[in-house]
Backbone as ProteinMPNN parsed JSONL, in Angstrom:
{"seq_chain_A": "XXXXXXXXXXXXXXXXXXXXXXXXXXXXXXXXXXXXXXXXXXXXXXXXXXXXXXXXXXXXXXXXXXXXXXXXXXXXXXXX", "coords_chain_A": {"N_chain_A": [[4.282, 1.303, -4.193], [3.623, 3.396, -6.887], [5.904, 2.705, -8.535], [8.298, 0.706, -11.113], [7.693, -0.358, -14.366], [10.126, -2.195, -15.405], [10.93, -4.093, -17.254], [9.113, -7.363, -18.61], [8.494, -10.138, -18.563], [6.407, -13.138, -20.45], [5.78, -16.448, -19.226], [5.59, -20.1, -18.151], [4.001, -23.041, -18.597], [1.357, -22.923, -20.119], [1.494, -20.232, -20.34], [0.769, -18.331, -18.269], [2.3, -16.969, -16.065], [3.879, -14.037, -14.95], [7.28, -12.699, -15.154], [8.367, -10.12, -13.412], [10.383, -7.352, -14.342], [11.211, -4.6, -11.846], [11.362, -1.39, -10.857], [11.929, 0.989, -7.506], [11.288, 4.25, -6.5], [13.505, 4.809, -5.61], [15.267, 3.232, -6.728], [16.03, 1.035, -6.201], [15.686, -2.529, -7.122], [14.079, -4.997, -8.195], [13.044, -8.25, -8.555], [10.318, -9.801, -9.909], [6.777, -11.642, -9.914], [3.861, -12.675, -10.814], [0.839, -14.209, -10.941], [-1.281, -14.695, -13.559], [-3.015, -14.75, -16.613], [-1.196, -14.165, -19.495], [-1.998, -12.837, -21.719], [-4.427, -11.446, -20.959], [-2.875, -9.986, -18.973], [-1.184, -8.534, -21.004], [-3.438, -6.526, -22.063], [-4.034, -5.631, -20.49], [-2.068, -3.335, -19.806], [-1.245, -1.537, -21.512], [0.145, 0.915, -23.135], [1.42, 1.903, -20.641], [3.969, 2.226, -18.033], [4.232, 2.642, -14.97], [2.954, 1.44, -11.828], [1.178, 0.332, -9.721], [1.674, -1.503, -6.228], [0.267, -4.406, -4.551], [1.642, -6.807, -3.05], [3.639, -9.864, -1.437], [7.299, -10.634, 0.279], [8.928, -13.078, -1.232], [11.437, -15.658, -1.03], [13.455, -16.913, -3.209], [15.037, -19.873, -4.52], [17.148, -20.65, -6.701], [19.693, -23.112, -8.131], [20.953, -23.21, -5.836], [21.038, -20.803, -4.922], [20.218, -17.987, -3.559], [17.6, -15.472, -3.91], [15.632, -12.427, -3.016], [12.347, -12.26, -4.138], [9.275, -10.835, -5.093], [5.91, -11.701, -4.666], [3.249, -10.875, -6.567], [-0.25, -9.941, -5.64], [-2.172, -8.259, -6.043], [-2.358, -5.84, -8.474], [-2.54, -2.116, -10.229], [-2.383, 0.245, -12.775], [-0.893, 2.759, -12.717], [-2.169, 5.746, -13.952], [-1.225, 8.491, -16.182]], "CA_chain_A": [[3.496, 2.349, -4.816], [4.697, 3.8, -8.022], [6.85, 1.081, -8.957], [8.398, 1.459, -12.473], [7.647, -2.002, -14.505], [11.488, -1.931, -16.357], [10.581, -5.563, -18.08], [8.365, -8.183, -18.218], [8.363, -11.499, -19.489], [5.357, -14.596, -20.246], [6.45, -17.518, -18.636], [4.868, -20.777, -18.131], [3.323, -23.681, -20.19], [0.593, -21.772, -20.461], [1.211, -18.305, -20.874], [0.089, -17.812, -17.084], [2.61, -16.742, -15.321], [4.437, -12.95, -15.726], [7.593, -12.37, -14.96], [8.748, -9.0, -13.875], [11.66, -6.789, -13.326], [10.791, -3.768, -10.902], [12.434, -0.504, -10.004], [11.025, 1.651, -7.359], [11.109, 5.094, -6.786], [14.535, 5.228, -4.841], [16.087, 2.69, -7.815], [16.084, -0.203, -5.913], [15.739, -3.674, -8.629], [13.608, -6.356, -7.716], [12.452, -9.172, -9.327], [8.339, -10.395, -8.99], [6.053, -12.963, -9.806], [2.421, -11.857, -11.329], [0.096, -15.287, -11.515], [-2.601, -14.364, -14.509], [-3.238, -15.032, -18.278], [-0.457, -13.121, -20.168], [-2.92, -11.712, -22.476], [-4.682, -10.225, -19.824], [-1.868, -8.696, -18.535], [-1.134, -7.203, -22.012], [-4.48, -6.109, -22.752], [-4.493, -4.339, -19.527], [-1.134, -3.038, -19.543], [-1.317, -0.454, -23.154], [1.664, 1.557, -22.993], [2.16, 2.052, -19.338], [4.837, 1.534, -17.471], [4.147, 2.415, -13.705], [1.945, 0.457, -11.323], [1.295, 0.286, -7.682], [1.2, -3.386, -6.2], [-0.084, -5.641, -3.288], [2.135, -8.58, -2.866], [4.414, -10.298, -0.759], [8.054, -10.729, -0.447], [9.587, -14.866, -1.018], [13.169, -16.127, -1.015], [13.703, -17.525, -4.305], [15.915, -20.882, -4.536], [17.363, -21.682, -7.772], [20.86, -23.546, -8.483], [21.589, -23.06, -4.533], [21.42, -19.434, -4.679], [18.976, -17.087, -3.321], [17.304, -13.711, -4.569], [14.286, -11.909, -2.904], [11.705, -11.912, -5.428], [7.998, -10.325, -4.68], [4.813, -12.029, -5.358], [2.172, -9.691, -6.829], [-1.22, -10.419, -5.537], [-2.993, -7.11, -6.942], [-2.026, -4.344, -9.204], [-3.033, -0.994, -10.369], [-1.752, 0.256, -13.671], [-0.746, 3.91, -12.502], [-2.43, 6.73, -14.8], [-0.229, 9.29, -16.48]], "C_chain_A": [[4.347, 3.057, -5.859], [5.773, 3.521, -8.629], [7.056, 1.231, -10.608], [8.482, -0.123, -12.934], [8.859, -1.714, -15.93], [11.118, -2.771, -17.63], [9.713, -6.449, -18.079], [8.55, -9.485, -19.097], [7.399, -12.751, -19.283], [5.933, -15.336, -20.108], [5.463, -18.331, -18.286], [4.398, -21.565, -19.364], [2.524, -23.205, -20.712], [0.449, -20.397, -20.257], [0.452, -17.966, -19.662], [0.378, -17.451, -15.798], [3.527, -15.181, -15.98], [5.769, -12.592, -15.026], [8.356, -10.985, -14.941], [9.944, -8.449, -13.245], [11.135, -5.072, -12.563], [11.754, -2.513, -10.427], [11.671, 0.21, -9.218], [11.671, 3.147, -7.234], [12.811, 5.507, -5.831], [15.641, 4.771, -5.551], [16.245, 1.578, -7.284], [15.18, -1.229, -6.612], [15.286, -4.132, -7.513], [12.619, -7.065, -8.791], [10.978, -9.632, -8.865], [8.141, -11.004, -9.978], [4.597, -12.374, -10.122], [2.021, -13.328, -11.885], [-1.444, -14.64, -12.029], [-2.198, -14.702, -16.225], [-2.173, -14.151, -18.617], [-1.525, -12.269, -21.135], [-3.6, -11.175, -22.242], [-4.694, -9.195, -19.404], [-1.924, -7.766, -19.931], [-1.95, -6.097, -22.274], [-4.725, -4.854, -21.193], [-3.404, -2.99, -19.569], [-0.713, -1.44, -20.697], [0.062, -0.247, -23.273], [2.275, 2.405, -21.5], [2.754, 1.285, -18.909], [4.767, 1.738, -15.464], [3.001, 1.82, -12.873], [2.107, 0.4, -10.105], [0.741, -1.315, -7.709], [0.547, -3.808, -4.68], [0.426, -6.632, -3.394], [2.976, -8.535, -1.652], [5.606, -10.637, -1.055], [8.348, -12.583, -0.068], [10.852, -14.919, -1.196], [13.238, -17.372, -2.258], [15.24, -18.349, -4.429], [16.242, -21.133, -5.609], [19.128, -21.855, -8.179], [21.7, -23.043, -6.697], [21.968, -21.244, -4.461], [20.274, -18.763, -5.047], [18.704, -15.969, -3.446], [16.324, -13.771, -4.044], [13.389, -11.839, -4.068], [9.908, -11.671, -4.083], [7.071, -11.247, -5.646], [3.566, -11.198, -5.423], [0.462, -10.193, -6.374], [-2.361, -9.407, -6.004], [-2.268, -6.693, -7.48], [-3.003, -3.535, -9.637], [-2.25, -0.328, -11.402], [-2.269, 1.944, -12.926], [-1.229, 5.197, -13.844], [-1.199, 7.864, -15.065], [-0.661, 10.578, -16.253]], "O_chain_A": [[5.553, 3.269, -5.727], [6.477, 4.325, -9.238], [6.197, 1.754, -11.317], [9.061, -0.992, -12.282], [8.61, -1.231, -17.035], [11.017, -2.309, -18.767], [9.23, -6.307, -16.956], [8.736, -9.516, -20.313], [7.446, -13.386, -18.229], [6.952, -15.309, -20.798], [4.383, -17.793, -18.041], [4.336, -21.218, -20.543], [2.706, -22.915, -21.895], [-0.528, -19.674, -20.058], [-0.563, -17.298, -19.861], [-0.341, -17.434, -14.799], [3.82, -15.102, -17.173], [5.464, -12.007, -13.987], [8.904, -10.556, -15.957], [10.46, -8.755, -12.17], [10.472, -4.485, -13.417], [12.75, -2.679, -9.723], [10.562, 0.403, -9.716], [12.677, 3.288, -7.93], [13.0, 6.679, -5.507], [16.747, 5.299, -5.438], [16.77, 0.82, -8.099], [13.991, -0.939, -6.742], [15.652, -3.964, -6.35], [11.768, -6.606, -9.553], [10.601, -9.78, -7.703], [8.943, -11.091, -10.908], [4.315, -11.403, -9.421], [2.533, -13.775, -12.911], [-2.386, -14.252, -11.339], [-1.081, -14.832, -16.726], [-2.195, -13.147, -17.904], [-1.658, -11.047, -21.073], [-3.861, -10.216, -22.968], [-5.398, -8.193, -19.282], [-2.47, -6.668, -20.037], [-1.542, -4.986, -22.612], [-5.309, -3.784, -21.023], [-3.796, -1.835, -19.402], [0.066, -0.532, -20.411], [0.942, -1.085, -23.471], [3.205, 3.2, -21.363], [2.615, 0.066, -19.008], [5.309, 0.875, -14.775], [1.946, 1.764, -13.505], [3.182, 0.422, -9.506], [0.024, -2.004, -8.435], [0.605, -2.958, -3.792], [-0.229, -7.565, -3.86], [3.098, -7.541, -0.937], [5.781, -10.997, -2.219], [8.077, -13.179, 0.974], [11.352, -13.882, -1.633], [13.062, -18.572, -2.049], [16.326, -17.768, -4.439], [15.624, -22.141, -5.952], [19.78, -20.858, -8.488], [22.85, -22.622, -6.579], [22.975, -20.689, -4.021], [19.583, -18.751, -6.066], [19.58, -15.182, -3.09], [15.688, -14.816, -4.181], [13.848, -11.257, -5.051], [9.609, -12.085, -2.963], [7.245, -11.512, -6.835], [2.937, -10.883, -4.414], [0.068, -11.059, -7.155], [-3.454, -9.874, -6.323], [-1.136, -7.043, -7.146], [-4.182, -3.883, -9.574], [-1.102, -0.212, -10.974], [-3.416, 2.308, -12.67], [-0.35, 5.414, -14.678], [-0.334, 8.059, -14.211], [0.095, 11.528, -16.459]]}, "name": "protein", "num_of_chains": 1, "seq": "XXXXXXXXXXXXXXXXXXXXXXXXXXXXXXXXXXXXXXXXXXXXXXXXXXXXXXXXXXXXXXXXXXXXXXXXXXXXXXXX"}
């Protein structure tokens, strides 16, 4: 809840996957996973940056070394 969206980046052959970087409200970094259209996302996204989520967390494998990363299964673009 109230999750600060630091970064984001489109990823995928098609532009349909979002990766993001995440701080929450205590400063703890985490990396997530947002499967939707990037232009979507943008179009939803304006110029906010906080967002409450629904996902889950996964154990991300790459080059033999593992990072928690969250998969987003809702969001909520937090009003100002």
């Amino acid at each position: 809840k109230n999750v600060l969206l630091k970064d984001f980046k489109i990823v995928g052959k098609n532009k349909n996957a979002i990766k993001l970087y995440l701080e929450d409200e205590q400063g703890t970094r985490v990396e997530g996973v947002l499967f939707e259209d990037g232009e979507k996302f943008l179009n939803k996204k304006s110029s906010r940056n906080r967002i409450n989520l629904l996902y889950y967390p996964k154990i991300q494998v790459y080059n033999n070394i593992k990072q928690l990363q969250v998969v987003v299964s809702e969001y909520f673009w937090k009003e100002d």
